[in-house]
C-alpha positions as CSV (number, residue, x, y, z in Angstrom):
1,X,10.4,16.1,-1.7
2,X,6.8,14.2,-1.0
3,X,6.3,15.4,-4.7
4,X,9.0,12.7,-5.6
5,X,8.4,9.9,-3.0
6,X,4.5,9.6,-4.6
7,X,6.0,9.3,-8.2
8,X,8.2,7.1,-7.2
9,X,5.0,5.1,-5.6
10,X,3.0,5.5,-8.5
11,X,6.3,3.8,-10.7
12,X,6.8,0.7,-8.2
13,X,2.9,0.4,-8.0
14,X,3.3,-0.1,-12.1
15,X,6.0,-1.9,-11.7
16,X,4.7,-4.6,-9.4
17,X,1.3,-4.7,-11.8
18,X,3.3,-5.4,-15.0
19,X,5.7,-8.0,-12.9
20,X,3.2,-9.7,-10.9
21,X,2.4,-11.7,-14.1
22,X,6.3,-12.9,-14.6
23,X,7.7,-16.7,-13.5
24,X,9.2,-15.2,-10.6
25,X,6.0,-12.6,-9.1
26,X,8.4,-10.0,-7.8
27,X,5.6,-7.1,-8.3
28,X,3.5,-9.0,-5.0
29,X,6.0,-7.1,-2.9
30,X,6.6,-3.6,-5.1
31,X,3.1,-3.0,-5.5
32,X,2.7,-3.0,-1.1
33,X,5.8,-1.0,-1.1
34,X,4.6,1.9,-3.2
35,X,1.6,2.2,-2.1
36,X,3.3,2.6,1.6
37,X,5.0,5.6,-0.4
38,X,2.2,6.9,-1.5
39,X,0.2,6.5,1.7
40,X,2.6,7.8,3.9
41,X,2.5,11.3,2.4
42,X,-1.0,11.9,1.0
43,X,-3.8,12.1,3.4
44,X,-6.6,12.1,0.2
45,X,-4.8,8.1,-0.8
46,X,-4.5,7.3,3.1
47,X,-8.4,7.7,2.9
48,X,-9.0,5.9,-0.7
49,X,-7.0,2.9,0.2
50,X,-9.1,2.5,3.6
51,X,-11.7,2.6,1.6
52,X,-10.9,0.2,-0.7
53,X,-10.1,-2.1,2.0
54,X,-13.2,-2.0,3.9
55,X,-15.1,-2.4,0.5
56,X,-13.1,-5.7,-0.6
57,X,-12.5,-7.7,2.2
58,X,-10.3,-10.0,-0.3
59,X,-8.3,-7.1,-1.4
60,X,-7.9,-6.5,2.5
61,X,-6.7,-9.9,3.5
62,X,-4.3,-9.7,0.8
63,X,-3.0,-6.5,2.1
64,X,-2.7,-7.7,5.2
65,X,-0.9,-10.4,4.5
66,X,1.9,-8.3,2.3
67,X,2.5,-6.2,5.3
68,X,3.7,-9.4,6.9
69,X,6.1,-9.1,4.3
70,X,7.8,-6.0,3.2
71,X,10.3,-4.2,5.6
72,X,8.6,-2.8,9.1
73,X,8.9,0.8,7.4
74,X,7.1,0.5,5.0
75,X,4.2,-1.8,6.9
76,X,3.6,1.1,9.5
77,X,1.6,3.3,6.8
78,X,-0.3,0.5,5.5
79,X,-1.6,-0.8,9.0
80,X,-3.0,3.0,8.8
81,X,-5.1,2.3,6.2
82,X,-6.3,-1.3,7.5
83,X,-10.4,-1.8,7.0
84,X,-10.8,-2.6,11.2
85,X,-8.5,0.5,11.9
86,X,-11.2,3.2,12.2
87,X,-11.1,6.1,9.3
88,X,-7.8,5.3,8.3
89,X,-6.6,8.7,9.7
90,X,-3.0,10.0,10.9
91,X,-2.9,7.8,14.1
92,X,0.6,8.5,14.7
């Protein structure tokens, strides 16, 4: 089933990159939204999106902001993977 829930990710993730450049930028929130997916069942993306985060701190703000706005569910994994979090770990 995870199998599934990170190729569905990896579509909304190209999803929101191809929409984001449309009139109405509905790909800002997909593109949050899959990576949630894929974050909330690989350990090995939980790790590479921390680290992304604590290498960009633009990228980060703009993450941080998005998790403001996509449903409570699918900001839970995210905040995992925050910059100021630790080592963006399984913290329950």
């Amino acid at each position: 089933m995870s199998v599934f829930i990170k190729i569905f990710g990896v579509v909304l993730v190209l999803a929101g990159l191809a929409l984001s450049w449309s009139p109405i930028p509905l790909g800002i929130v997909l593109i949050p939204i899959g990576l949630a997916m894929i974050v909330a069942t690989s350990k090995t993306a939980r790790k590479w999106l921390h680290r992304r985060r604590e290498n960009n701190p633009k990228f980060d703000r703009w993450m941080k902001k998005m998790e403001g706005k996509v449903p409570e569910r699918f900001s839970k994994p995210l905040r995992r993977t925050d910059a100021d979090s630790g080592t963006g770990n399984d913290k329950g």
